[in-house]
Every structure is written in C-alpha cells, then in structure tokens.
N, C-alpha and C positions, 0 to 999 in steps of 0.2 A: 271210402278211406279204409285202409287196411293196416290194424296192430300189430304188432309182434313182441312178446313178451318171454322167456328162457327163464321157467321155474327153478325158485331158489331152493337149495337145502331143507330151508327151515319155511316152506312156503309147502313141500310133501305132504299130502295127505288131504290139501285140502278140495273139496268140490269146483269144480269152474266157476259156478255161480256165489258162489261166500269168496273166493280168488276177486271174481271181477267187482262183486260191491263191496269188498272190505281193502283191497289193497288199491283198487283204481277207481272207487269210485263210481260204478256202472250204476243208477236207477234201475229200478224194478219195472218200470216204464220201457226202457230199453232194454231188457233183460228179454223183454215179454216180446218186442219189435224181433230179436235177434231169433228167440224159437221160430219165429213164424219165415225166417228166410233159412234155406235148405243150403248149405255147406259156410254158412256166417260164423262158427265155431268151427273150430280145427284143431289138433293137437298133432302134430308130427306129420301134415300133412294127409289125415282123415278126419272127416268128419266127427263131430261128438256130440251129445250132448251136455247139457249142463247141468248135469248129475255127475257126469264123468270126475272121477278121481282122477288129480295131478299125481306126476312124480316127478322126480328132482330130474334136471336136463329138459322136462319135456320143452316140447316150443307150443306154443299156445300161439294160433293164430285168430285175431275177430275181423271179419268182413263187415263194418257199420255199414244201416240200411240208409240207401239214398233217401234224401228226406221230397217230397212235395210239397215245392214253393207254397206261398201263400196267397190264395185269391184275393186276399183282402188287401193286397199291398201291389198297387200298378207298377210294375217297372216303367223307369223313366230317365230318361239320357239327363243325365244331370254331373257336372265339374264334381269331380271326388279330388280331395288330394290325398293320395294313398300315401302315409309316410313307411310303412312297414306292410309286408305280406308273406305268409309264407302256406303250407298246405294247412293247414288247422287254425291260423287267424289273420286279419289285419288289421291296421291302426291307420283311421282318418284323421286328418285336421280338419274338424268340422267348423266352418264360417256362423256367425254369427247371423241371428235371422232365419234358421235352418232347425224344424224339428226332427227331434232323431227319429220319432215313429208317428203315424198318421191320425189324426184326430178328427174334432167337427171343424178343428179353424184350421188345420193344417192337413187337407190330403194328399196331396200330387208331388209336393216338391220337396218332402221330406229326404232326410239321409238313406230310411228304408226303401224309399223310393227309387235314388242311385242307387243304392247295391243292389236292389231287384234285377235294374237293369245289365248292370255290370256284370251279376252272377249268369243271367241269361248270356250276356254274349261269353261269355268265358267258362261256359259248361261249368258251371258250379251249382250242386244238385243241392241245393240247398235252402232253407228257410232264413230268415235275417235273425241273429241271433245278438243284441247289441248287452255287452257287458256292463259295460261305465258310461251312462248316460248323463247328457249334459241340456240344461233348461235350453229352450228355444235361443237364445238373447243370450248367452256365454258361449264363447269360443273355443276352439282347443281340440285335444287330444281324445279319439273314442275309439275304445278297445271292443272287437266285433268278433265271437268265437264261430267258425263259419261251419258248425255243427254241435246236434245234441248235446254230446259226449262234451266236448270241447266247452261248451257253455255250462255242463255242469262243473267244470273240472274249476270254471277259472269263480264260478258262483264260489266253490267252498276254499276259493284262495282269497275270496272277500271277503267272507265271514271271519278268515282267519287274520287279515290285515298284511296279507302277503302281494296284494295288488295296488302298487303307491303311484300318488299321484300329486305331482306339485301346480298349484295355480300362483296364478298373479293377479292383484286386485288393485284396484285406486278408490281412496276412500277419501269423504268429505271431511276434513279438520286435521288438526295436527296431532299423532299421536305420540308424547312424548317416551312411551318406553318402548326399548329397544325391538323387545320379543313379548310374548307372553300366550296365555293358554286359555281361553274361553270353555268352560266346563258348564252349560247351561243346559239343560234337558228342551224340547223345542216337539211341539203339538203342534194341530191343526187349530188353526182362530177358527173361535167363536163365529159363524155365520158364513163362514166359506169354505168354500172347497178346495182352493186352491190356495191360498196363505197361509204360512207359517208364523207360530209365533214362540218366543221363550215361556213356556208354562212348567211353572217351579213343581206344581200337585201332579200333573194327568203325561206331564211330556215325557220323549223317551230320551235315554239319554244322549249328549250329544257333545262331540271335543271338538275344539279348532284350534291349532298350531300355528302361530302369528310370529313372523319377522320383520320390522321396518325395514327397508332398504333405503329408502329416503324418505323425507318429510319437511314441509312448511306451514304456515299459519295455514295455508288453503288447503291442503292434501297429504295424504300417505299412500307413497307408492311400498304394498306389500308381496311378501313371498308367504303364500297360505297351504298347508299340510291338515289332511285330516286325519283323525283317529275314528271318527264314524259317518256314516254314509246319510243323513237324514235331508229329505226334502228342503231345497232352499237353504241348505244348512250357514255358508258363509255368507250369502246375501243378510239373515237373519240372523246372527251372530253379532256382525259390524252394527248392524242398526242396535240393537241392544246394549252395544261398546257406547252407543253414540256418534258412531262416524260411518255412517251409511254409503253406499257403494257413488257414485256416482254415475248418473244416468238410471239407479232403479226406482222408478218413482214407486213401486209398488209397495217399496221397504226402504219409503225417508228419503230418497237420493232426488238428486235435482237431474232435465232431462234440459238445461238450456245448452249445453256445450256440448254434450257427449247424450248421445239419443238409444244408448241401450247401456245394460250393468257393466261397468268396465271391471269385469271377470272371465280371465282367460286359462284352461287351461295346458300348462306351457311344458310338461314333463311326465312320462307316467314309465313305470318299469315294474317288469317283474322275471319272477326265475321259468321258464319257457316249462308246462308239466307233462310234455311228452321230449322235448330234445335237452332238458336240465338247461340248458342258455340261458345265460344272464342278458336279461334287453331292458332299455334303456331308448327310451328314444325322449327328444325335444325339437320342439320347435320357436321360433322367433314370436314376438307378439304381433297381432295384425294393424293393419294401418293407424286403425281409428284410435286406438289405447298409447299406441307411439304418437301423435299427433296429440293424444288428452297431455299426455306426460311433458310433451315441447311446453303447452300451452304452459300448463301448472309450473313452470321449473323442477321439472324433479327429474331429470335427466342430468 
C-alpha cells in the first residue's frame, strides 16, 4: 500500500519520523519495519531517511511493508457477506454462531478463517486485522483494517469514540421508560474467566445508551449505543436492569424460544482516516431476531 502526503506550511521543519508518529499516527514498530525496506520513504521521489528534514510542498511518499499472513490462522472457503470494501478496510456481516478469531473451541470456521481465505485468493498480503469484535453468538456489523497502519489508525479513533456503532437487542420484561443510560463500572466474576459482572469497587467503567422502540409485559425490543467498549458489556448491563437478553442463558436469559443472545449489531459508521469519507453502513436484522420479534408482538 502506498501513502502520499504534501507537507503543510506549518508542518516545516519537522523530521519524517516525529511528521509520521505525531501527525499520522505511525508506531515505532512500523517506523522500525519501514527502515529495514530500501526506498519505503521517499520525499520528491528520492529516497530518505527518517532523519530527513521536511519542507513546505515537499511530497512525502511511504511504501507500507507487505505483511506475512499468519500461520496460525488456516484459511478457509467460508460465506463472508462483505457489506463494504475498499483498499485499507472492510465490513462484514458476521452470522451468529461464528467466532471472529480462532480459539481451543473455535478453530477452522472462524470469521479470520474466511478472510484468510479470501485475502489469499484476492492477493491481499496481509495478516487479519479485526477492529470491532463481536462475541461468538451476536450478530452484525465487524469492521476489519486490512493492515498495520490501517488498524492502528482506527485503534486510536476507538479510544477516541469516533468508531459508532448501533446494536439491537430483545430483552426479557417490560421496560417502562422510554430511553435511559446505564453508567455501572463491570469486572471479571469472581471464579471465571470468561463472565462479566457489574463490580461497583474493582470494575472499570462502563456506559450503555438505551432506547425502547417497542415493548410488552413479555419484552423490549431495543436500539443500544455505546459509550465504552467493555467485555460482554450490553449483555451484562440488561441483566443488571433486570431484563436480561433473551436466549443468553449465561447472563439470566431464557434459551426456550430463541437459542442464542438476541443482540445484533445492525449499524456502525465512521469518518474514513485516510479518504476523510463519512461511511455509514447498515444492515437488516437476521432471521432468527425477526421471527423472536413476530413471536413477542413487538413488531
């Protein structure tokens, strides 16, 4: 992948290396990858190093190092539905039942699995870089930066809250107010590895932005917004409200109707940090959550 950048005025004077980790973000990681490849920097169409002093007009070109795949991740002909692609990322709609990355209960038929494959037949020299990851058993929208650079770029637009993402959930009981905002800090339980729980003392913090769109004595169908990214966060949230997701037996929900969390998510946008584009993408809810919703009346 090849940058190109056209030093500003007030950007003069400074070294390649403080230019590329203080205005774009470069790690020192890649900083380090980029001396080791012979014409990867450039300024006016000669090589430089990154010592080199900018000057105002210069062109600043980077040659990013092809990266080598991952042994640890088998490519595998696996249904992607690609909703968005372009040369620096894309966005799947990942199916429920489907982990993003490979584990001891999940090897072969992961998401990183597909795009191993996918990047192989499609000359894409690159490692699986997944952004917004989504639990095995929630559906929806996952944002994949299809290199280093690219992945740290969109890391520091998540720390910044500039990577949104809307879900939709159906909860057990009726919740009578409209909207409201769960501000509960949320730890790892006592005795496991893998549950989360609301811990007022030790947890870190944690926000969830809640809209009813419909509701009856049996359910709430929600629009859910985050403010922080924590493990399990809306699943543990609801259950803490008292009205627990339906189908997440792990966290209070019942599994007699609906056989996984009905959490999907169904929106995610952000400002593109190399083309400035505003993207925006959505998708429809899948079968099984349209069918929960027939059942419940809350369509």
């Amino acid at each position: 992948m090849i940058l190109r950048w056209t030093i500003m005025k007030n950007e003069e004077g400074m070294l390649i290396k403080t230019y590329l980790q203080q205005i774009h973000h470069f790690s020192r990681r890649l900083l380090v990858s980029l001396k080791k490849e012979p014409g990867s920097i450039q300024v006016n169409g000669m090589s430089q190093w990154v010592t080199y002093t900018l000057q105002s007009e210069d062109i600043l070109k980077i040659v990013l190092p092809s990266e080598v795949p991952s042994d640890m991740i088998t490519p595998k002909e696996l249904p992607l539905d690609i909703i968005y692609e372009d040369a620096y990322c894309l966005v799947v709609n990942k199916p429920a039942g489907q982990a993003c990355l490979p584990s001891m209960n999940h090897r072969n038929n992961t998401l990183a699995n597909g795009l191993s494959y996918y990047y192989q037949k499609n000359s894409i020299t690159s490692t699986i870089h997944i952004v917004t990851r989504l639990d095995v058993e929630t559906s929806g929208l996952v944002l994949i930066a299809k290199n280093q650079y690219i992945h740290s770029l969109f890391s520091q637009m998540q720390q910044e809250g500039k990577i949104h993402r809307v879900y939709e959930a159906i909860a057990h009981g009726e919740i009578i107010q409209k909207s409201g905002i769960i501000d509960a800090p949320i730890g790892r339980k006592e005795g496991s590895i893998i549950e989360r729980t609301v811990d007022l003392i030790n947890g870190k913090q944690a926000i969830t932005n809640f809209t009813v769109l419909h509701s009856n004595i049996r359910a709430s169908r929600l629009e859910v917004k985050l403010e922080t990214g924590r493990t399990h966060q809306i699943r543990v949230h609801f259950q803490y409200l008292g009205h627990s997701l339906y189908g997440d037996d792990m966290y209070g929900g019942y599994k007699d109707i609906m056989k996984r969390q009905a959490l999907h998510c169904k929106q995610i946008k952000w400002m593109h940090p190399i083309t400035n584009e505003k993207i925006q993408l959505d998708v429809d809810l899948p079968t099984d959550m349209e069918m929960l919703l027939k059942r419940l009346i809350l369509v």
